[in-house]
C-alpha positions as CSV (number, residue, x, y, z in Angstrom):
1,X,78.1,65.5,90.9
2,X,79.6,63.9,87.8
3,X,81.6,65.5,85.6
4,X,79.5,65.8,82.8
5,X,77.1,67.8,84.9
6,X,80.3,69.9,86.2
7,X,81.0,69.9,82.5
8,X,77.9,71.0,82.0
9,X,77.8,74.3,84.7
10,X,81.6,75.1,83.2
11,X,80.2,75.6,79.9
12,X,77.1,77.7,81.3
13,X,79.1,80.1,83.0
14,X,81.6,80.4,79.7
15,X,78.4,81.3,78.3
16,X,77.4,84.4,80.8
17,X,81.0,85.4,80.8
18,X,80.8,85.6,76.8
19,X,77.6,87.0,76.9
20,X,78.4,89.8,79.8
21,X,81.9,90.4,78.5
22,X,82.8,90.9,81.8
23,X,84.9,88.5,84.1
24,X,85.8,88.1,88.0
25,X,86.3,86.1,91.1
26,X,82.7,87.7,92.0
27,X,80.5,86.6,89.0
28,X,82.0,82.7,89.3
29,X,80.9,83.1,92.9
30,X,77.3,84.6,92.0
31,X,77.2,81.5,89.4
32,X,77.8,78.8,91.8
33,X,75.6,80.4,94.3
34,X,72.7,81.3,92.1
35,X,73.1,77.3,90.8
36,X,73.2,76.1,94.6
37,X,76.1,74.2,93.6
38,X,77.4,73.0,97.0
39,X,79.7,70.3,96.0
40,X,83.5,71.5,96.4
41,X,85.0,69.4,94.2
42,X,82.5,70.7,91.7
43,X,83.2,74.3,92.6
44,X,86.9,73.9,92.4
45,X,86.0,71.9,89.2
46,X,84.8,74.5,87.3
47,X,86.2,77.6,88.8
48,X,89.7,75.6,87.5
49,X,87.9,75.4,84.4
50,X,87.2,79.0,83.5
51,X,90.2,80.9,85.3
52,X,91.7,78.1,82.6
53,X,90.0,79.1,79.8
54,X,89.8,83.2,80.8
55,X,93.3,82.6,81.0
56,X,93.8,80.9,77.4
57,X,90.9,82.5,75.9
58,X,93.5,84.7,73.2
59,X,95.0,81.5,72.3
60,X,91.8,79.6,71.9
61,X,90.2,82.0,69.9
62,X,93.5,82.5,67.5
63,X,92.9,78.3,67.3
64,X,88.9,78.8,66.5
65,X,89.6,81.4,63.9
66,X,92.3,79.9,62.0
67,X,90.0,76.6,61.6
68,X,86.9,78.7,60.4
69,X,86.1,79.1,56.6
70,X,88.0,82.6,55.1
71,X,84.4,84.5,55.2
72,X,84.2,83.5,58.8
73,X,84.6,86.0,61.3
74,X,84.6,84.8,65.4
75,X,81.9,87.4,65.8
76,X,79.6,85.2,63.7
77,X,79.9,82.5,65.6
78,X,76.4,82.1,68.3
79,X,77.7,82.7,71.8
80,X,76.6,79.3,72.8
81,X,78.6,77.8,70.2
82,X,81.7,79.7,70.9
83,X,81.4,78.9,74.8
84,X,81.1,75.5,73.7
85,X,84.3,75.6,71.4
86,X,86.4,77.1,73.9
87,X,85.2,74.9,76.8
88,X,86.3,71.5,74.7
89,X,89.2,72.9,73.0
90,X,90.6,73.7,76.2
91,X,90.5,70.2,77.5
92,X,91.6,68.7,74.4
93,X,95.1,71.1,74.4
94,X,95.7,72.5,77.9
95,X,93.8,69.3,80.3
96,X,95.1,66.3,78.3
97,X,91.1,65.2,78.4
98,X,91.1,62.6,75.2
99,X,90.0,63.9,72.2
100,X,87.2,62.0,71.8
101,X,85.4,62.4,75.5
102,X,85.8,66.1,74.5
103,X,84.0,66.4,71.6
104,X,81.8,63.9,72.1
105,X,80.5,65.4,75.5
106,X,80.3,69.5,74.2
107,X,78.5,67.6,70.8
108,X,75.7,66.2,73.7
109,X,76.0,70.1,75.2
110,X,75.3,71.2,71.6
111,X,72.5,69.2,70.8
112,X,70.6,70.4,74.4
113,X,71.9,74.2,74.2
114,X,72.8,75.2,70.8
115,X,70.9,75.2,67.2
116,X,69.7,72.7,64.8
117,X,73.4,73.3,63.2
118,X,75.2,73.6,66.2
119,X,76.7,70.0,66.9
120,X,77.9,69.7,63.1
121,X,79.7,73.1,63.2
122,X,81.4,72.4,66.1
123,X,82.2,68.8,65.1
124,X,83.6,70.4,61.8
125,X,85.7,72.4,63.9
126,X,87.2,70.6,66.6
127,X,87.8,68.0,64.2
128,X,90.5,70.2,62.4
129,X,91.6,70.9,65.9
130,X,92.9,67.9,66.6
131,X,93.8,67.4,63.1
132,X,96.4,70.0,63.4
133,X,97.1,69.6,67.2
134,X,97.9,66.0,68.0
C-alpha cells in the first residue's frame, strides 16, 4: 500500500474518531479490520499516525484556532475538514513530512471528501501554519 492510500485510511479514522468522540486501542482495531487492511506496515502506519495526533490533538487544535478568522469557532469547522487539518498539520510539525507533500496530499483528500469550499479553507489555513511555524 502506498502512502497516500495509508494517508488516506489515517485521515478516515481521524474522521470516525472526531465524529464518535470517543478513542481506543479497540476502535483503531475495528477500523483496520472492518477496512481489511492487512498490510503491517500500513497498520503500524496509521495506528502511529493517530495515537500521534490523539496524542497532540490539544496542541493542534490551539494551532487551528489561533489561524481561524476572530468569528471562527473550531466547532464550526465540518468534521471532515478538521480531521483533515489535524491529520496534515501533524506531519508538517511533529513528522518533519515537507510542507508541501502535506498540504498538497490532504488538498487531493479535500477535494474527494470534503465540500465545494473545503480545499481553499484548508489551504488558507495550513498556509498560515507554516507561515508561523517554519
Amino acid at each position: 500500500m502506498n502512502i497516500s492510500k495509508m494517508r488516506e485510511y489515517t485521515f478516515m479514522l481521524v474522521y470516525e474518531l472526531e465524529v464518535q468522540k470517543e478513542f481506543n486501542e479497540e476502535i483503531i482495531a475495528l477500523f483496520l479490520e472492518n477496512n481489511e487492511i492487512e498490510d503491517k506496515e500500513a497498520r503500524k502506519y496509521i495506528k502511529k499516525m493517530v495515537i500521534g495526533i490523539k496524542e497532540n490533538e490539544g496542541e493542534i487544535e490551539k494551532i487551528i484556532k489561533d489561524k481561524l478568522k476572530p468569528e471562527w469557532k473550531l466547532e464550526r469547522i465540518t468534521k471532515i475538514n478538521l480531521a483533515l487539518l489535524k491529520l496534515s498539520i501533524y506531519e508538517i510539525l511533529y513528522k518533519e513530512v515537507p510542507y508541501k507533500v502535506a498540504i498538497n496530499e490532504v488538498i487531493e483528500l479535500a477535494k474527494q471528501y470534503g465540500d465545494d469550499n473545503s480545499p481553499m479553507f484548508i489551504n488558507g489555513v495550513l498556509a498560515n501554519v507554516v507561515k508561523e511555524n517554519l
